[in-house]
PDB file of N, H, CA, C and O in Angstrom:
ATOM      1  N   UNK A   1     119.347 315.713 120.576  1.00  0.00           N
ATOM      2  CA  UNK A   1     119.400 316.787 121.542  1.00  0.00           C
ATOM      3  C   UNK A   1     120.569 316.602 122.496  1.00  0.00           C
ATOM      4  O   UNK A   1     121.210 317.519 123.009  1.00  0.00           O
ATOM      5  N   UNK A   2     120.745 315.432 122.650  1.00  0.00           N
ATOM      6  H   UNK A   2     120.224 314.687 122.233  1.00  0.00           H
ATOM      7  CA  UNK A   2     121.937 315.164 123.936  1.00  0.00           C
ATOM      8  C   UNK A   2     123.385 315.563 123.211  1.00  0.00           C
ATOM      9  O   UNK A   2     124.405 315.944 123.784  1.00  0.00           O
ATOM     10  N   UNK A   3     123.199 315.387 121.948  1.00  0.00           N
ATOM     11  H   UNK A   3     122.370 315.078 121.482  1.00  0.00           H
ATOM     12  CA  UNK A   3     124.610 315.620 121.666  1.00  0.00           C
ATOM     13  C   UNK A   3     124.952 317.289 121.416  1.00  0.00           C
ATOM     14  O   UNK A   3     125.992 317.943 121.490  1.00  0.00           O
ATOM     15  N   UNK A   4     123.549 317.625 121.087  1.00  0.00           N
ATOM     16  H   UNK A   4     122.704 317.094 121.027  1.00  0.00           H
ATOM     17  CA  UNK A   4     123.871 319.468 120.690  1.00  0.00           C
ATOM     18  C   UNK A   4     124.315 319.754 122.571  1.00  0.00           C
ATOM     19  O   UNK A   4     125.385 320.085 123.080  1.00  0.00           O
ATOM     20  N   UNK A   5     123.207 319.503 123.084  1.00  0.00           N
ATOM     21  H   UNK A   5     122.337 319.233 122.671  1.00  0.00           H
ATOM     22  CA  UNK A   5     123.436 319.938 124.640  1.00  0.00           C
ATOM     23  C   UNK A   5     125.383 319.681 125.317  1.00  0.00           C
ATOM     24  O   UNK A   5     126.103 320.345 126.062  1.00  0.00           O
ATOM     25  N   UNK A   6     125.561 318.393 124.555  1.00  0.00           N
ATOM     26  H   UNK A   6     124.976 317.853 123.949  1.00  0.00           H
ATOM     27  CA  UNK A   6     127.161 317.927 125.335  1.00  0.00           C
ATOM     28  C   UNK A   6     128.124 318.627 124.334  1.00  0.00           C
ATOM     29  O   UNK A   6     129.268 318.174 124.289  1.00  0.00           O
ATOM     30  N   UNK A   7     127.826 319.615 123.572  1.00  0.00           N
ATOM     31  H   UNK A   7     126.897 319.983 123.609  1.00  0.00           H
ATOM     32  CA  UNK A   7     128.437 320.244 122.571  1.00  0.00           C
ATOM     33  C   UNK A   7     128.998 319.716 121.138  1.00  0.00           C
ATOM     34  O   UNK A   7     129.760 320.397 120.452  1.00  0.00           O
ATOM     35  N   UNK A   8     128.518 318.376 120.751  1.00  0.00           N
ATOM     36  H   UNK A   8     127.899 317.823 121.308  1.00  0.00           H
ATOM     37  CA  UNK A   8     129.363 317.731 119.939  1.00  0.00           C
ATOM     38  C   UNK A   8     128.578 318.394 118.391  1.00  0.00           C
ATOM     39  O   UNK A   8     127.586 319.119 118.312  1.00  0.00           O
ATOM     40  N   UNK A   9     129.487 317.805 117.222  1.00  0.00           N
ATOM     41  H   UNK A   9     130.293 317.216 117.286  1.00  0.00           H
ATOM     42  CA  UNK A   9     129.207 318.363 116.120  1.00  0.00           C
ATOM     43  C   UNK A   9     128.186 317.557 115.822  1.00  0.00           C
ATOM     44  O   UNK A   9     128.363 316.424 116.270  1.00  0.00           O
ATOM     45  N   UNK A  10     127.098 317.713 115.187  1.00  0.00           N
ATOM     46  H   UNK A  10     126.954 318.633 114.823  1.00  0.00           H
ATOM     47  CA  UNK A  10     126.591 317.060 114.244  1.00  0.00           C
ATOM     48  C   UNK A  10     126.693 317.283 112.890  1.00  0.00           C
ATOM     49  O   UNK A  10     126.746 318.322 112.231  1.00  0.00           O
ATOM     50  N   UNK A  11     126.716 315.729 112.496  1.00  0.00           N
ATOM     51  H   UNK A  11     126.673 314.885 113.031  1.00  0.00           H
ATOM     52  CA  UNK A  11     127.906 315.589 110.957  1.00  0.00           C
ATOM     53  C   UNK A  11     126.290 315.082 109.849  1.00  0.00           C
ATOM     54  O   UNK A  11     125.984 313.893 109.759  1.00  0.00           O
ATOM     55  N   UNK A  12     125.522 316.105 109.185  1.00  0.00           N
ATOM     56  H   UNK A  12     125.771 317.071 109.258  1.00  0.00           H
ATOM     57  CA  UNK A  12     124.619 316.066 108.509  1.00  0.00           C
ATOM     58  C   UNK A  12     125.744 316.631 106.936  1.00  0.00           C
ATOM     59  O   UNK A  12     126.650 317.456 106.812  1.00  0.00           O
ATOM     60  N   UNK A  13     125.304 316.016 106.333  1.00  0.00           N
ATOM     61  H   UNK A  13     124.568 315.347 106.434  1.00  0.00           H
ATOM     62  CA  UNK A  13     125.317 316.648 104.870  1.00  0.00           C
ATOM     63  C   UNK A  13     124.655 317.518 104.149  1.00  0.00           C
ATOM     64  O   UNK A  13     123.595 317.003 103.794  1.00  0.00           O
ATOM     65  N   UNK A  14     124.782 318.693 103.725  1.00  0.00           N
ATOM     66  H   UNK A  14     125.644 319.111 104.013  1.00  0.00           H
ATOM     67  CA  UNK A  14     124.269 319.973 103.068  1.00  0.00           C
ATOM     68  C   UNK A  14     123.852 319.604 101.704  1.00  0.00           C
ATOM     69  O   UNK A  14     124.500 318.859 100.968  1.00  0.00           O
ATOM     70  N   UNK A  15     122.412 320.328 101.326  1.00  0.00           N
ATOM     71  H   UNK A  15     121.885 320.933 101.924  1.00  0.00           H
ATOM     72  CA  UNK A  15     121.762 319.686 100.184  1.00  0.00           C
ATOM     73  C   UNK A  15     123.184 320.146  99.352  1.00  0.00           C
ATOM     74  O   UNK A  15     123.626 319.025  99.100  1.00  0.00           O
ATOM     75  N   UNK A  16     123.798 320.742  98.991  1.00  0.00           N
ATOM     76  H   UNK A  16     123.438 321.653  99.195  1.00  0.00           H
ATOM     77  CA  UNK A  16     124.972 320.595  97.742  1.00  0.00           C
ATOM     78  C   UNK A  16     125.563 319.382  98.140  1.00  0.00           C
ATOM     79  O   UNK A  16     125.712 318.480  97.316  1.00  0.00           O
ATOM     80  N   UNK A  17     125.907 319.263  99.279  1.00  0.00           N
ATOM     81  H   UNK A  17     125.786 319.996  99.949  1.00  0.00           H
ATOM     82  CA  UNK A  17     126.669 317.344  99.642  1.00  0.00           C
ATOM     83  C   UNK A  17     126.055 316.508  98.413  1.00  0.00           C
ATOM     84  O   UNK A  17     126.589 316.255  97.333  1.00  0.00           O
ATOM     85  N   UNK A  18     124.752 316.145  98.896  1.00  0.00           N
ATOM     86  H   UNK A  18     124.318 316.351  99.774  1.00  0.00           H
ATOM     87  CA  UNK A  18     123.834 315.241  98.264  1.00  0.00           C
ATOM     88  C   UNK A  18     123.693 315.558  97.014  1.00  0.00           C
ATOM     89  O   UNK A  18     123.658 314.637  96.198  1.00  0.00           O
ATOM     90  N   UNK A  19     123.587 316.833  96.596  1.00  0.00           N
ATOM     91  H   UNK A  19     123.615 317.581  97.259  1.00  0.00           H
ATOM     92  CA  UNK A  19     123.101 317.327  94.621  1.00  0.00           C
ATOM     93  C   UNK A  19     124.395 316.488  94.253  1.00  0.00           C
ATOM     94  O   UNK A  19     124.286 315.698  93.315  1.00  0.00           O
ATOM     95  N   UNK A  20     125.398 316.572  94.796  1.00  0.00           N
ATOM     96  H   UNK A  20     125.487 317.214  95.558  1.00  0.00           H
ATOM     97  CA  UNK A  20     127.052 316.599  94.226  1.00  0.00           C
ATOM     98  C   UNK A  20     127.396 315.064  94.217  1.00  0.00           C
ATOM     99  O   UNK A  20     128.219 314.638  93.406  1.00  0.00           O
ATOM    100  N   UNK A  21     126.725 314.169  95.182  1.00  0.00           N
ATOM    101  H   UNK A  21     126.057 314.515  95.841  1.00  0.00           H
ATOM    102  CA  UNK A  21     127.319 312.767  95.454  1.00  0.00           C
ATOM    103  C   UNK A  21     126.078 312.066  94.141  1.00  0.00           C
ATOM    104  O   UNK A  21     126.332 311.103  93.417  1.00  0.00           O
ATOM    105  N   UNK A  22     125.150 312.629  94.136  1.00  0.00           N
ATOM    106  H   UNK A  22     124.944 313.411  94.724  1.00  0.00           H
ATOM    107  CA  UNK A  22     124.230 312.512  93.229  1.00  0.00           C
ATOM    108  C   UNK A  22     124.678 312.486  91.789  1.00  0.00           C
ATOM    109  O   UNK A  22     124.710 311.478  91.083  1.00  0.00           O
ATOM    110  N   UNK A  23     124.969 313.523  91.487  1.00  0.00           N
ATOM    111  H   UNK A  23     124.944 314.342  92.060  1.00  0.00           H
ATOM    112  CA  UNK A  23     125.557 313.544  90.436  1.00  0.00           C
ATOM    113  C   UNK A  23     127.135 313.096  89.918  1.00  0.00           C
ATOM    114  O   UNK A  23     127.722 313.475  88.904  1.00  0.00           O
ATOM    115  N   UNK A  24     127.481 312.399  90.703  1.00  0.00           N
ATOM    116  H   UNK A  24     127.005 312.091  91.526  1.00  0.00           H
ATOM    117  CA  UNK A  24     128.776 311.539  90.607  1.00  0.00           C
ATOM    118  C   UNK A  24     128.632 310.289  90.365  1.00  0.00           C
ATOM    119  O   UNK A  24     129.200 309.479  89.631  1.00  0.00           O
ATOM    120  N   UNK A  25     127.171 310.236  91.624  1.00  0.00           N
ATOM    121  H   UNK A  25     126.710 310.894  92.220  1.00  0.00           H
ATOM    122  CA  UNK A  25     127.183 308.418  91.005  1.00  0.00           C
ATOM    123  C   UNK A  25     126.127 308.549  89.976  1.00  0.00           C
ATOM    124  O   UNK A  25     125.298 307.682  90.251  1.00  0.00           O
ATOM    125  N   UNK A  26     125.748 309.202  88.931  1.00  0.00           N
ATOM    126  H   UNK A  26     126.421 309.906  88.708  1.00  0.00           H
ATOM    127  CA  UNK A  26     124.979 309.595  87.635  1.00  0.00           C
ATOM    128  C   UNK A  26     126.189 308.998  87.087  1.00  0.00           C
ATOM    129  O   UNK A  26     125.971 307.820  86.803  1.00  0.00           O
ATOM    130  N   UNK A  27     127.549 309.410  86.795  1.00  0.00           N
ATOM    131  H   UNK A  27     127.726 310.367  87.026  1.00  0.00           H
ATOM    132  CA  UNK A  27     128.443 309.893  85.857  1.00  0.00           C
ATOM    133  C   UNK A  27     129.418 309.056  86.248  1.00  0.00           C
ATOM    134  O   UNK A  27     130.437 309.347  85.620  1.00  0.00           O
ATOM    135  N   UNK A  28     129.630 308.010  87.102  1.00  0.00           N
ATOM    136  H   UNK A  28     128.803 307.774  87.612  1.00  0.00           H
ATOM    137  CA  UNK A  28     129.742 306.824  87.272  1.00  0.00           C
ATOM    138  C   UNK A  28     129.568 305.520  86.784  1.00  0.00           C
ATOM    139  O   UNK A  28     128.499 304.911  86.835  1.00  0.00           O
ATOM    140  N   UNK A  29     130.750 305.033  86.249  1.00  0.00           N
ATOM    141  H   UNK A  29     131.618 305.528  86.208  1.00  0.00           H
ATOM    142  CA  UNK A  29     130.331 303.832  84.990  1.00  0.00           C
ATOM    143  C   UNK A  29     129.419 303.100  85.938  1.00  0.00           C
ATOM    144  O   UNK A  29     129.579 303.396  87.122  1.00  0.00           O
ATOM    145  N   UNK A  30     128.457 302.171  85.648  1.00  0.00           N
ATOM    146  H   UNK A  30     128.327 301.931  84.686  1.00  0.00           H
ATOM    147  CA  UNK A  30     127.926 300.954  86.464  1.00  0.00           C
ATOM    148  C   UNK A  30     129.045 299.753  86.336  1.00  0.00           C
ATOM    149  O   UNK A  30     129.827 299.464  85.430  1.00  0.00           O
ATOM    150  N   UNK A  31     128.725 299.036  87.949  1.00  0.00           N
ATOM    151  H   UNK A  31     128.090 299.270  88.685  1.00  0.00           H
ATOM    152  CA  UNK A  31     129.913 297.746  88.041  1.00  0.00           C
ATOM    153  C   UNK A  31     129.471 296.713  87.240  1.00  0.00           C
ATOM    154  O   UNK A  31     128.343 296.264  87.039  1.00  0.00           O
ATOM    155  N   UNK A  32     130.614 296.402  86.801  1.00  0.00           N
ATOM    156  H   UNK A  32     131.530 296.767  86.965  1.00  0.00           H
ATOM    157  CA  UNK A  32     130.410 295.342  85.620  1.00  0.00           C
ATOM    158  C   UNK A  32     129.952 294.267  87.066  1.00  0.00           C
ATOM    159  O   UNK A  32     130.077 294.306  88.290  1.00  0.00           O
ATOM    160  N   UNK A  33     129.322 293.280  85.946  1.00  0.00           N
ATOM    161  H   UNK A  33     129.220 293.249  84.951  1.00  0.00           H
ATOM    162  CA  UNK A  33     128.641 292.079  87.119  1.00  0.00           C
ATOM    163  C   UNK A  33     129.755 290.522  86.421  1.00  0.00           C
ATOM    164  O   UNK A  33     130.083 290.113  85.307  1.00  0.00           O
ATOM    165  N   UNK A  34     129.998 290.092  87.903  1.00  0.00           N
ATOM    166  H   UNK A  34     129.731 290.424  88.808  1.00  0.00           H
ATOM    167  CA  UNK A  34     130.766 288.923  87.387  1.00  0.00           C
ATOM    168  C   UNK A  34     129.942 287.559  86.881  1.00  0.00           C
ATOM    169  O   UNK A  34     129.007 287.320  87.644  1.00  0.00           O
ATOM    170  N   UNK A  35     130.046 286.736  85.928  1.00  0.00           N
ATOM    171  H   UNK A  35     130.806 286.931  85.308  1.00  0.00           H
ATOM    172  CA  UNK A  35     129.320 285.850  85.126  1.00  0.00           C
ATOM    173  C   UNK A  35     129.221 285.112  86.443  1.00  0.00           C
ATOM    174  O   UNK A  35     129.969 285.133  87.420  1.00  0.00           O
ATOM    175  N   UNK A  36     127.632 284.180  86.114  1.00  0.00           N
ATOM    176  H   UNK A  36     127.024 284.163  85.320  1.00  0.00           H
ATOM    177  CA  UNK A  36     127.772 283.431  86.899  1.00  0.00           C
ATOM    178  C   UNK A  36     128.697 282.083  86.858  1.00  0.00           C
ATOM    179  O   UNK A  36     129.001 281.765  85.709  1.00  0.00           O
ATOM    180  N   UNK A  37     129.169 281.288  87.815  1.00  0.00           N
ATOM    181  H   UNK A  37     128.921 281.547  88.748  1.00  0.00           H
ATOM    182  CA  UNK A  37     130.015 279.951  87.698  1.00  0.00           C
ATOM    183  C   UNK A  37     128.719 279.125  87.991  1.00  0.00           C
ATOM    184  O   UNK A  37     127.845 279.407  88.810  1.00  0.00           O
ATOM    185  N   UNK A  38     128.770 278.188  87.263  1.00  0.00           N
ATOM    186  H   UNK A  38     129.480 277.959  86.598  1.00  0.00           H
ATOM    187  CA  UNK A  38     128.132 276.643  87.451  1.00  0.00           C
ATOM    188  C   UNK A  38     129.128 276.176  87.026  1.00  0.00           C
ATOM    189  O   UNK A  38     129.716 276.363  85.961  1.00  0.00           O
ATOM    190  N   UNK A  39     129.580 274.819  88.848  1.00  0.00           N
ATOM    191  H   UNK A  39     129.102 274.667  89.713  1.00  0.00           H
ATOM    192  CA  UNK A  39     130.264 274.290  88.621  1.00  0.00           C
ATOM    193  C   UNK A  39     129.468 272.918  87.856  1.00  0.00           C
ATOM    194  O   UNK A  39     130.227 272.439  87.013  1.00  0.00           O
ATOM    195  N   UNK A  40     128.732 272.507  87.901  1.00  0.00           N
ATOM    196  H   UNK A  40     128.115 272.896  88.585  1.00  0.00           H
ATOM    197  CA  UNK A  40     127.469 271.145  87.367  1.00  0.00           C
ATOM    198  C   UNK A  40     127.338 271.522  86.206  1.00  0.00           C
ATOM    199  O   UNK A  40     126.656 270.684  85.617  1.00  0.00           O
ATOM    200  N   UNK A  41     127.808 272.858  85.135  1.00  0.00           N
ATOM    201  H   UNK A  41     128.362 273.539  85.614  1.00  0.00           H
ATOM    202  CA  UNK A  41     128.146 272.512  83.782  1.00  0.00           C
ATOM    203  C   UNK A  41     129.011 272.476  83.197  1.00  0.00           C
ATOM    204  O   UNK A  41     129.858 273.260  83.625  1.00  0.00           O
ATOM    205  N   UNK A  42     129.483 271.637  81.881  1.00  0.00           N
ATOM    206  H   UNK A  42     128.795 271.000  81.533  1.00  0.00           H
ATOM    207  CA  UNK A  42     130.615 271.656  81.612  1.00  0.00           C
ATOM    208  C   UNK A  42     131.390 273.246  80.958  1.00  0.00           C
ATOM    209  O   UNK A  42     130.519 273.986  80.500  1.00  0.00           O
ATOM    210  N   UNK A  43     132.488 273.695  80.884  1.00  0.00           N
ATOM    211  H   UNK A  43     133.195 273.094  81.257  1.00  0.00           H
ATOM    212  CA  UNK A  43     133.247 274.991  80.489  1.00  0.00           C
ATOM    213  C   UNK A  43     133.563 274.742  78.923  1.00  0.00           C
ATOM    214  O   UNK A  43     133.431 273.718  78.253  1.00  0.00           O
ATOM    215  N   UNK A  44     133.849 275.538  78.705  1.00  0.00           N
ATOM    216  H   UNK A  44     133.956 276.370  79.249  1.00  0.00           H
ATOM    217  CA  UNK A  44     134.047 276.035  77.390  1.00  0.00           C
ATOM    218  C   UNK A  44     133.248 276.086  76.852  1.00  0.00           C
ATOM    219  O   UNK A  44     132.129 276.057  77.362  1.00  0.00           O
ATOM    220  N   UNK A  45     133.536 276.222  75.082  1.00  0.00           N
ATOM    221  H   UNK A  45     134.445 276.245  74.667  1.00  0.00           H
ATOM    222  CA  UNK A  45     132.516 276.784  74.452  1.00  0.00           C
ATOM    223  C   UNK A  45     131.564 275.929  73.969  1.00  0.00           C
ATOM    224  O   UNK A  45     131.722 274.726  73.758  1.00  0.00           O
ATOM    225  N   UNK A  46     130.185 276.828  73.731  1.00  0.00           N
ATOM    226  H   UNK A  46     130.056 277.805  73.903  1.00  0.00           H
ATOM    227  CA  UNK A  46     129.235 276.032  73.388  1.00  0.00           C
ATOM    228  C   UNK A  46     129.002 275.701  71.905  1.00  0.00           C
ATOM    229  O   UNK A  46     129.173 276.517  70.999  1.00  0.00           O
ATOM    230  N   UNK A  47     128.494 274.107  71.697  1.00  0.00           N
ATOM    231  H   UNK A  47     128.355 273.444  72.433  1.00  0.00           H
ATOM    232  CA  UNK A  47     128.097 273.994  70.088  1.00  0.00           C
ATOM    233  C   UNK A  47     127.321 275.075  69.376  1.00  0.00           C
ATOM    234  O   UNK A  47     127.198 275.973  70.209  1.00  0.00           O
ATOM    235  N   UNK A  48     126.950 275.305  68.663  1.00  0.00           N
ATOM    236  H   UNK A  48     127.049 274.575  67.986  1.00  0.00           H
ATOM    237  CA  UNK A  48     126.413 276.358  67.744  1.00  0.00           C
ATOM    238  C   UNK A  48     124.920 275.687  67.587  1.00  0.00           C
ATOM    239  O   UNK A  48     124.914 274.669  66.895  1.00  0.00           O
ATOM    240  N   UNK A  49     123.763 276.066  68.077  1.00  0.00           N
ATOM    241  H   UNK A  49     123.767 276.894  68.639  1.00  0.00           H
ATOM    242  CA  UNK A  49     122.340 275.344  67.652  1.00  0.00           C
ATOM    243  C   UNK A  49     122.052 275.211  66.367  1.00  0.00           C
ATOM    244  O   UNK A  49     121.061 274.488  66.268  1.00  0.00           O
ATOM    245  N   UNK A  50     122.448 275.567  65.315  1.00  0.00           N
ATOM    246  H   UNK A  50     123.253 276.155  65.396  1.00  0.00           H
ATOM    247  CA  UNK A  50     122.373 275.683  63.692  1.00  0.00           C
ATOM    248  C   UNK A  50     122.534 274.456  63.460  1.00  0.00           C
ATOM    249  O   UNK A  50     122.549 274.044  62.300  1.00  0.00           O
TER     250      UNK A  50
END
């Protein structure tokens, strides 16, 4: 209320805002995830269990 009263804008987003940011991050690759590091095991590759 104080801010409508001191004239300022209020900065809400319009349901198309939201349908639209919605559907972007739908159509949005997902972030690849970085492997975990353990430094306490050794690197490279592993023997083959066979």
């Amino acid at each position: 209320m104080r801010r409508l009263i001191a004239g300022e804008i209020l900065d809400k987003p319009t349901v198309a805002d939201l349908i639209a940011a919605e559907t972007q991050r739908r159509n949005d690759p997902p972030p690849m995830a970085r492997p975990i590091e353990r430094p306490d095991e050794p690197g490279g590759a592993l023997p083959s269990p066979a």
